[in-house]
C-alpha positions as CSV (number, residue, x, y, z in Angstrom):
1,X,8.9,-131.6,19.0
2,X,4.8,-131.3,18.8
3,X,3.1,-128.7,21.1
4,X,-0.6,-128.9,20.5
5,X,-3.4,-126.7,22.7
6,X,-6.3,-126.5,22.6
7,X,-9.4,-125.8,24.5
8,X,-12.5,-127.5,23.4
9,X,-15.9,-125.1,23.8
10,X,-13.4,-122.4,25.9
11,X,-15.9,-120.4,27.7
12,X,-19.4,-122.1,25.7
13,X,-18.8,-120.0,22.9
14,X,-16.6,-122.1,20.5
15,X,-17.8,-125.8,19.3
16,X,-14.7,-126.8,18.9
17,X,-12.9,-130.4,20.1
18,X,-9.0,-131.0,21.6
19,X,-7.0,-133.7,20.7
20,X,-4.3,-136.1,22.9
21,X,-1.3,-137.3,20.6
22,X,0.5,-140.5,21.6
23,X,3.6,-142.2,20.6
24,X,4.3,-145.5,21.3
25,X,7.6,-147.3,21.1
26,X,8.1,-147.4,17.6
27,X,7.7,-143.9,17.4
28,X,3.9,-144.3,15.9
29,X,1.5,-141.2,16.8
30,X,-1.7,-141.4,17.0
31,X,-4.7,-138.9,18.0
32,X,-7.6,-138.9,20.0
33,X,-10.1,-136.5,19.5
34,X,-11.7,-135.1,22.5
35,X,-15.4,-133.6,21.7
36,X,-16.2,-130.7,23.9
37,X,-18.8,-130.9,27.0
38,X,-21.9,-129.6,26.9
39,X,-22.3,-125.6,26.6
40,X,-22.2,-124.0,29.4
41,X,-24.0,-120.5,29.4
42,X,-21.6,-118.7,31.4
43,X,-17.8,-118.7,32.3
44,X,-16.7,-118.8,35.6
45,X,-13.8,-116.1,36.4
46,X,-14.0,-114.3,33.0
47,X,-15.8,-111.1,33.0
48,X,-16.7,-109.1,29.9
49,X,-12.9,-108.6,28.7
50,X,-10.3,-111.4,28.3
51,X,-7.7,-109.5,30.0
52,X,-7.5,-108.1,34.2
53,X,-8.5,-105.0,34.5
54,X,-6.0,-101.9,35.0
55,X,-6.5,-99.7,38.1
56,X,-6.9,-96.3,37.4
57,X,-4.1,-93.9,37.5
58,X,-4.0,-90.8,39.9
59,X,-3.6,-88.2,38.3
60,X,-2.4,-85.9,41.0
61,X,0.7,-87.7,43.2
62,X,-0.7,-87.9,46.9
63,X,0.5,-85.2,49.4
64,X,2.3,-82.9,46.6
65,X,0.0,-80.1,45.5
């Protein structure tokens, strides 16, 4: 078993490239790199963490006082 991931220039800040394995019949692998895009300045639907966000907790529980 092979599990290979990668994500070539993830978000423009790495310069790095992916690769597809492939196996023929006999079984032979072979690679092909992929070379990233052009960078990108921005990512789209990542903000300034790399994680959601957690919603604040209430400190007091609604209707009891």
């Amino acid at each position: 078993m092979v599990t290979l991931f990668s994500a070539p220039n993830y978000c423009g800040e790495f310069d790095n490239a992916g690769a597809m394995m492939s196996v023929d019949d006999t079984l032979l692998c072979s690679f092909q790199i992929l070379k990233p895009a052009e960078k990108k300045k921005y990512c789209v639907g990542i903000g300034t963490g790399s994680r959601p966000v957690t919603p604040p907790r209430n400190t007091k529980a609604k209707g009891k006082m």
